[in-house]
mmCIF file of the C-alpha atoms, coordinates in Angstrom:
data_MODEL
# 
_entry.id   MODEL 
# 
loop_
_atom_site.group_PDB 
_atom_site.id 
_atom_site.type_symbol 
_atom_site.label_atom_id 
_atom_site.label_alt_id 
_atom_site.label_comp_id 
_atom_site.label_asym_id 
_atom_site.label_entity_id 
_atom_site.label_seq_id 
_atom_site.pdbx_PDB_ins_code 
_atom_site.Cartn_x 
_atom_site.Cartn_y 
_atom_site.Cartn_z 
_atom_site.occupancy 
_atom_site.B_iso_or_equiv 
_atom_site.pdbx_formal_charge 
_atom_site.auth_seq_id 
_atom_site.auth_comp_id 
_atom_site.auth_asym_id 
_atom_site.auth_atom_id 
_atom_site.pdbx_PDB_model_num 
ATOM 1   C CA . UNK A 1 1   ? 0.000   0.000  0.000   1.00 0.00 ? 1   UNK A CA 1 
ATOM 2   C CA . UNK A 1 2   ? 2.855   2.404  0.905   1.00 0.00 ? 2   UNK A CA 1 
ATOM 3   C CA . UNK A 1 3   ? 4.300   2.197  -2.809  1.00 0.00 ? 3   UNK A CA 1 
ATOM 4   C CA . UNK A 1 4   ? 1.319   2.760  -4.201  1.00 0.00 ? 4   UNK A CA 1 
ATOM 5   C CA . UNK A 1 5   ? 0.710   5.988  -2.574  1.00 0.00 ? 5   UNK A CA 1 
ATOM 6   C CA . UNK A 1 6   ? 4.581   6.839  -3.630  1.00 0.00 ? 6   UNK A CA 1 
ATOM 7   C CA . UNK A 1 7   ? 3.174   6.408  -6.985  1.00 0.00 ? 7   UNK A CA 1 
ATOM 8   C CA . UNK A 1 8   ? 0.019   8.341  -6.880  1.00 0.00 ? 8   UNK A CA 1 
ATOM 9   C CA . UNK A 1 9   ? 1.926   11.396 -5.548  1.00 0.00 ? 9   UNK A CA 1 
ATOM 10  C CA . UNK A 1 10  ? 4.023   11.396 -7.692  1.00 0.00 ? 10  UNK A CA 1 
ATOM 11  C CA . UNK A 1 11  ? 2.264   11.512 -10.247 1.00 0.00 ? 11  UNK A CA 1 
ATOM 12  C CA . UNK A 1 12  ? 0.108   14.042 -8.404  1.00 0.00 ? 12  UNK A CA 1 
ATOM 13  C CA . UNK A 1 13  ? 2.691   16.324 -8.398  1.00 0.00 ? 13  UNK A CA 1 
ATOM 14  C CA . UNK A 1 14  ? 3.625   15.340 -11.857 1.00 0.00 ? 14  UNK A CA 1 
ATOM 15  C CA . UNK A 1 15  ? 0.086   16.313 -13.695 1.00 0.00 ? 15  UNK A CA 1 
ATOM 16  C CA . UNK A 1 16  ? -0.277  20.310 -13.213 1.00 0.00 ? 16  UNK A CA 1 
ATOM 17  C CA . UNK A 1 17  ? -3.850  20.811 -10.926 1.00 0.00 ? 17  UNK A CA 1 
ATOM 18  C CA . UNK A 1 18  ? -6.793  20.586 -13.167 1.00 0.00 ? 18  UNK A CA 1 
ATOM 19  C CA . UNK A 1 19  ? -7.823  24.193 -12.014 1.00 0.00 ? 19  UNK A CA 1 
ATOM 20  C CA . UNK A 1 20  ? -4.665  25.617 -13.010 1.00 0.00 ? 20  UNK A CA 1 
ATOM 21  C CA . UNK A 1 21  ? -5.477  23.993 -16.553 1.00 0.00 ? 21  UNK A CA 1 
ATOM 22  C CA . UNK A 1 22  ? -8.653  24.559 -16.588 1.00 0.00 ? 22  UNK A CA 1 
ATOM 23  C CA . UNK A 1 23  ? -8.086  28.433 -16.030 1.00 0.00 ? 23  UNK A CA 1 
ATOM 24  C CA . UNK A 1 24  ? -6.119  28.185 -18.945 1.00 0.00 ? 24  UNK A CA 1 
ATOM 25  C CA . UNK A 1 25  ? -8.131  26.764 -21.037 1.00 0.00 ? 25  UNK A CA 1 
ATOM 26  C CA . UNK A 1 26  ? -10.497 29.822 -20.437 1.00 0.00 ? 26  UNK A CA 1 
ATOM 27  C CA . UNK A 1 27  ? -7.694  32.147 -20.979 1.00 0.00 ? 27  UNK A CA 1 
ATOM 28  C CA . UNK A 1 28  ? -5.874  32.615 -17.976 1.00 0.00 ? 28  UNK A CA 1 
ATOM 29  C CA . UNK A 1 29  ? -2.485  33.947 -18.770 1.00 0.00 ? 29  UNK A CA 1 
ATOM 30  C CA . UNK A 1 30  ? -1.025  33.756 -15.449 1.00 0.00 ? 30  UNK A CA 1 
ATOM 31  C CA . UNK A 1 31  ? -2.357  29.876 -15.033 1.00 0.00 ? 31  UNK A CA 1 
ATOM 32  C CA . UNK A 1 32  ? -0.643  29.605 -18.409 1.00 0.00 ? 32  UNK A CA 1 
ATOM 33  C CA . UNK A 1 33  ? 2.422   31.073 -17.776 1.00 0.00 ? 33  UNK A CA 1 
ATOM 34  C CA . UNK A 1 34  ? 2.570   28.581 -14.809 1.00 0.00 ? 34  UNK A CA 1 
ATOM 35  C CA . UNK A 1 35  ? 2.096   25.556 -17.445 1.00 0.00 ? 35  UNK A CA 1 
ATOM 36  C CA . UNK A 1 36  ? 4.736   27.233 -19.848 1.00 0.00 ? 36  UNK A CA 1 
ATOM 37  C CA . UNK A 1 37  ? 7.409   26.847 -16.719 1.00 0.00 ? 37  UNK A CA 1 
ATOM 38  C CA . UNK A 1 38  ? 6.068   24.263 -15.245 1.00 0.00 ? 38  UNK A CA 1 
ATOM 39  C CA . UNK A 1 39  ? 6.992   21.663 -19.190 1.00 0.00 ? 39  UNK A CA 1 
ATOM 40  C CA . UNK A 1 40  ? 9.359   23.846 -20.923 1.00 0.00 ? 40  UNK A CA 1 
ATOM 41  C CA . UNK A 1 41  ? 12.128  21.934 -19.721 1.00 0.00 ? 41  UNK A CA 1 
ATOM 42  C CA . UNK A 1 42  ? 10.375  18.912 -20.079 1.00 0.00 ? 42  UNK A CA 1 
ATOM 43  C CA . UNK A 1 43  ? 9.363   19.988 -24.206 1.00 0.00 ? 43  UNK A CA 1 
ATOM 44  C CA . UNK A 1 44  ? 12.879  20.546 -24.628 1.00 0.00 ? 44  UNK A CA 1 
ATOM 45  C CA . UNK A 1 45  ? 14.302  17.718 -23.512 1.00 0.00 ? 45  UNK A CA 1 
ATOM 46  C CA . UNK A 1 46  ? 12.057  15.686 -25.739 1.00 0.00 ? 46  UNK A CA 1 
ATOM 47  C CA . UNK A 1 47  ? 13.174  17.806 -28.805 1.00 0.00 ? 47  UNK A CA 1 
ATOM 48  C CA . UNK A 1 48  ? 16.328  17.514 -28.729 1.00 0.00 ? 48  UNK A CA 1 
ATOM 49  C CA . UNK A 1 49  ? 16.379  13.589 -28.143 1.00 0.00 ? 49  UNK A CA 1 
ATOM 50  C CA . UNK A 1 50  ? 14.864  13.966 -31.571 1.00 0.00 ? 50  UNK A CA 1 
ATOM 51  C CA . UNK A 1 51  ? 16.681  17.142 -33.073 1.00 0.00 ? 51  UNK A CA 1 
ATOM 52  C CA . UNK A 1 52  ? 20.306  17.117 -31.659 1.00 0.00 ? 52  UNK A CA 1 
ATOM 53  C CA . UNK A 1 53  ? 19.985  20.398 -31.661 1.00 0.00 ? 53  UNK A CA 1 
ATOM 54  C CA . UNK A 1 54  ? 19.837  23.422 -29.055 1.00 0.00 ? 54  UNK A CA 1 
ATOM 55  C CA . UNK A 1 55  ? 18.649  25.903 -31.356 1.00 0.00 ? 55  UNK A CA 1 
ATOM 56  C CA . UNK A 1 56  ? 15.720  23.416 -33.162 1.00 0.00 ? 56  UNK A CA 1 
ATOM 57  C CA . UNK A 1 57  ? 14.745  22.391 -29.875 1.00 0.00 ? 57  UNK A CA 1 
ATOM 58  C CA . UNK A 1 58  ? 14.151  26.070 -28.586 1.00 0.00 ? 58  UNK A CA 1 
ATOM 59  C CA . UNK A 1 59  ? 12.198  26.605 -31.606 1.00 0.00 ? 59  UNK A CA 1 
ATOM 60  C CA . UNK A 1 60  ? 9.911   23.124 -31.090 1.00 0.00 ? 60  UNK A CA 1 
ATOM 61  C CA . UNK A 1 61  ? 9.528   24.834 -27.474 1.00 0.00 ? 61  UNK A CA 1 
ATOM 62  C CA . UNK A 1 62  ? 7.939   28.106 -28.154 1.00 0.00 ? 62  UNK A CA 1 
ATOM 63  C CA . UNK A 1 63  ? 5.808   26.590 -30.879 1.00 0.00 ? 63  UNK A CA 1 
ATOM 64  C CA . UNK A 1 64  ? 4.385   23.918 -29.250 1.00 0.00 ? 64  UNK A CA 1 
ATOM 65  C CA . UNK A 1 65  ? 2.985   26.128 -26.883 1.00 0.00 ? 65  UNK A CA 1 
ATOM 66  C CA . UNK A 1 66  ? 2.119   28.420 -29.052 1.00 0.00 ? 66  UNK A CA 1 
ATOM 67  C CA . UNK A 1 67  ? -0.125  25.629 -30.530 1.00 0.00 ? 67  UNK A CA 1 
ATOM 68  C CA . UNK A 1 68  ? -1.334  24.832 -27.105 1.00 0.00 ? 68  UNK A CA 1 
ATOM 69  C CA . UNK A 1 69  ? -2.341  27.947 -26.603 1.00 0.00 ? 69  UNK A CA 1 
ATOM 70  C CA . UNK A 1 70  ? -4.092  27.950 -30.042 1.00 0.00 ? 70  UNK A CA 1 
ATOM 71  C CA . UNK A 1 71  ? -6.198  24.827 -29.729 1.00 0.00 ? 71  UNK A CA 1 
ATOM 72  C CA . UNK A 1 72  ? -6.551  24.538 -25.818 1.00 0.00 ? 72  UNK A CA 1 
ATOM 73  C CA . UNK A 1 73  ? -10.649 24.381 -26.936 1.00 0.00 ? 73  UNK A CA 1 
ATOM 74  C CA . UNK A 1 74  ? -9.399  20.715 -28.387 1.00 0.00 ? 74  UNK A CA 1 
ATOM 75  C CA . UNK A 1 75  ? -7.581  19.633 -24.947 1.00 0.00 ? 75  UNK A CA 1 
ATOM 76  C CA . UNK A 1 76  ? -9.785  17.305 -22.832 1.00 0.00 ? 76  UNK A CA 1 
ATOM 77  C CA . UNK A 1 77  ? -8.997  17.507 -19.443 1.00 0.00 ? 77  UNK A CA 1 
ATOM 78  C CA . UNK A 1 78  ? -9.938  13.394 -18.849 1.00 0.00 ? 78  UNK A CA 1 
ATOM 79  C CA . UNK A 1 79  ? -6.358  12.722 -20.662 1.00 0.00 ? 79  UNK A CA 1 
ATOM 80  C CA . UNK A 1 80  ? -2.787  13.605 -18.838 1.00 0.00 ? 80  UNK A CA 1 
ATOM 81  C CA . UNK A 1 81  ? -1.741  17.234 -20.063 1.00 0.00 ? 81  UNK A CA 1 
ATOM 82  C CA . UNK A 1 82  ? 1.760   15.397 -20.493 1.00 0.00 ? 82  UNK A CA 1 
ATOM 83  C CA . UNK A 1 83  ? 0.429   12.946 -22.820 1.00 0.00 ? 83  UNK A CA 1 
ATOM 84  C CA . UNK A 1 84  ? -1.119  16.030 -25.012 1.00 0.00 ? 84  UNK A CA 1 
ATOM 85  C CA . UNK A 1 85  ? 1.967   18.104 -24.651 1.00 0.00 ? 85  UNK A CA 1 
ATOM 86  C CA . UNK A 1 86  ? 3.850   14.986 -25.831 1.00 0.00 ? 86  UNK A CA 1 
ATOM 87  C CA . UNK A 1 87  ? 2.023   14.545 -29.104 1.00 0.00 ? 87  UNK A CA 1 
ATOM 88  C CA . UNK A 1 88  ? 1.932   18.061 -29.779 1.00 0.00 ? 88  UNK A CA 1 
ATOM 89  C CA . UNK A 1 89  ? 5.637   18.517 -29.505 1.00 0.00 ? 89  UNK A CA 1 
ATOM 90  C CA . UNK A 1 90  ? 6.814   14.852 -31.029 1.00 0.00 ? 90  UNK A CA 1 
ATOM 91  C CA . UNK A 1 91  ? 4.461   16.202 -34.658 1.00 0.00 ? 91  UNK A CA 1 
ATOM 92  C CA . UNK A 1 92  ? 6.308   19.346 -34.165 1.00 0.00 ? 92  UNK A CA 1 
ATOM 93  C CA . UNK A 1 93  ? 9.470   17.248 -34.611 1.00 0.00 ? 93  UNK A CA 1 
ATOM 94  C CA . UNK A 1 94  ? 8.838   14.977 -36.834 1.00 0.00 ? 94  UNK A CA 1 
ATOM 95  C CA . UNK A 1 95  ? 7.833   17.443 -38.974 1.00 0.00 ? 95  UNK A CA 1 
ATOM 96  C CA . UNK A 1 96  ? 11.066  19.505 -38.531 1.00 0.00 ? 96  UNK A CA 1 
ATOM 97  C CA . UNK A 1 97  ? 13.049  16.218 -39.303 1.00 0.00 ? 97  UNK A CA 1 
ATOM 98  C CA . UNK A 1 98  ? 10.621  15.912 -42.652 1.00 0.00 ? 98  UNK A CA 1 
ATOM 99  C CA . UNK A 1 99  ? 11.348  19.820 -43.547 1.00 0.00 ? 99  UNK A CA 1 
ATOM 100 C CA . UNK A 1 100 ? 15.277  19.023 -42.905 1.00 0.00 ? 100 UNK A CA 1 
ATOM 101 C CA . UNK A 1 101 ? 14.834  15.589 -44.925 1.00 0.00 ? 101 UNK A CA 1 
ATOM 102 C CA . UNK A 1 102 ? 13.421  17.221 -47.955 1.00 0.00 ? 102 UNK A CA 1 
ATOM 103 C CA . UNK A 1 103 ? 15.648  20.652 -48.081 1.00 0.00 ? 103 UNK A CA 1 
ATOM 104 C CA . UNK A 1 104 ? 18.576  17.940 -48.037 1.00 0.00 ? 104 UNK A CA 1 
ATOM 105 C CA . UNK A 1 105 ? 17.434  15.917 -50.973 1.00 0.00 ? 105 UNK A CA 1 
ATOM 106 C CA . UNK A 1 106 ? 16.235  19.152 -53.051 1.00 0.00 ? 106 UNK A CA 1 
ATOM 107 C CA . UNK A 1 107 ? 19.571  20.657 -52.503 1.00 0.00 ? 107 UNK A CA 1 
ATOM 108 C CA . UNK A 1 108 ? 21.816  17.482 -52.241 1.00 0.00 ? 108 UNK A CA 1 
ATOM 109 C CA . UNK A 1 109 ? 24.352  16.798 -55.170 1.00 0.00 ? 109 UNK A CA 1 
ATOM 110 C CA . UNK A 1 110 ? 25.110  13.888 -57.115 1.00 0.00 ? 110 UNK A CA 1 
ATOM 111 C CA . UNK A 1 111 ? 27.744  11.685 -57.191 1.00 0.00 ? 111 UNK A CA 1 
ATOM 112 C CA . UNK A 1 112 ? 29.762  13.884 -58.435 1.00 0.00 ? 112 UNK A CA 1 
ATOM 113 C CA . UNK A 1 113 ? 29.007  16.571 -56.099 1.00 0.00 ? 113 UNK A CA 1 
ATOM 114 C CA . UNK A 1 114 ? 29.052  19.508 -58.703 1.00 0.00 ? 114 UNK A CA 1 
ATOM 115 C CA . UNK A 1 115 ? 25.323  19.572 -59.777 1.00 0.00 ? 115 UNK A CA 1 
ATOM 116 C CA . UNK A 1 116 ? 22.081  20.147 -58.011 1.00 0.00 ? 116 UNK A CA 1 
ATOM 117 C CA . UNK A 1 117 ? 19.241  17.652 -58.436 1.00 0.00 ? 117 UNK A CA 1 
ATOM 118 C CA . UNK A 1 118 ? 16.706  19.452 -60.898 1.00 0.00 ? 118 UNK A CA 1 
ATOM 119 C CA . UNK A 1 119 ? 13.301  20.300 -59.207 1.00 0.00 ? 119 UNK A CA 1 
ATOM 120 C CA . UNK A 1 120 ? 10.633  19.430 -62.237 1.00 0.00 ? 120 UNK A CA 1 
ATOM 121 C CA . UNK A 1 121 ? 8.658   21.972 -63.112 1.00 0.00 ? 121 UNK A CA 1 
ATOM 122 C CA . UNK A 1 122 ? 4.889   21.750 -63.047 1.00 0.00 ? 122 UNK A CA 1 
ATOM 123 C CA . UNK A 1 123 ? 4.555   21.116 -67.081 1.00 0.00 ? 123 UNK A CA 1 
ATOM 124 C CA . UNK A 1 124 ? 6.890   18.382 -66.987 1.00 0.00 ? 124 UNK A CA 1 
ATOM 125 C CA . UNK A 1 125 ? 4.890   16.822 -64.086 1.00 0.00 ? 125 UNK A CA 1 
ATOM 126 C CA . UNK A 1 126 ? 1.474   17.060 -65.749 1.00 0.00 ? 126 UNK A CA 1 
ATOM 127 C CA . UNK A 1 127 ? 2.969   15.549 -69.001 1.00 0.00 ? 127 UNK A CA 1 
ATOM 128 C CA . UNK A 1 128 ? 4.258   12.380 -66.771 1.00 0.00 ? 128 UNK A CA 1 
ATOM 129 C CA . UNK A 1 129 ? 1.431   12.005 -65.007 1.00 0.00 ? 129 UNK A CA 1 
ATOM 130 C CA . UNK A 1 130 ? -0.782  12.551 -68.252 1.00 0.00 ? 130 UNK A CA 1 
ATOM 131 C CA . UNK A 1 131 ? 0.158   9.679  -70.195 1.00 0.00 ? 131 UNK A CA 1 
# 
């Protein structure tokens, strides 16, 4: 019994009170401020597991709560705020890495190493797909 209470305060003090996101939710600043300090270190550790970098992973930061902020309406307060937080900022990475992925092949060389892949244009593209 005592390790089960270990656990349940833990993650008690883990999961932000439900008023403080609640008051968020409705637009409390202040209560949002608190959840900004409260994860930010937590957002940023996640990012740069993925990102490797500093920079990238401030970025992935201040966005992801930017999109909390912007779709708190789509939050339901049943589910861990962590768990939400996660997902937000692990789509924001993944689609970093995507961004990174496809700037590298657009811009990559050939074997060579003197020429840049050619981007088709839109003509050529209808013709291919045309026939």
């Amino acid at each position: 019994m005592k390790n089960d209470f270990k656990v349940n305060a833990q993650d008690s003090a883990e999961q932000p009170n439900l008023d403080i996101i609640l008051k968020a939710k409705k637009g409390d600043l202040g209560a949002f401020d608190r959840l900004v300090r409260q994860y930010q270190s937590f957002v940023f550790s996640l990012a740069v597991r993925f990102l490797c970098d500093d920079d990238e992973a401030q970025d992935i930061v201040q966005e992801s709560f930017v999109r909390v902020w912007k779709h708190f309406d789509r939050y339901d307060p049943a589910q861990k705020f962590t768990t939400w937080l996660y997902k937000i900022a692990t789509n924001l990475c993944l689609d970093r890495l995507r961004a990174v992925k496809r700037k590298n092949l657009i811009f990559s060389s050939n074997k060579l190493g003197s020429e840049i892949q050619t981007i088709p244009d839109k003509r050529d593209l209808e013709q291919i797909h045309s026939r």
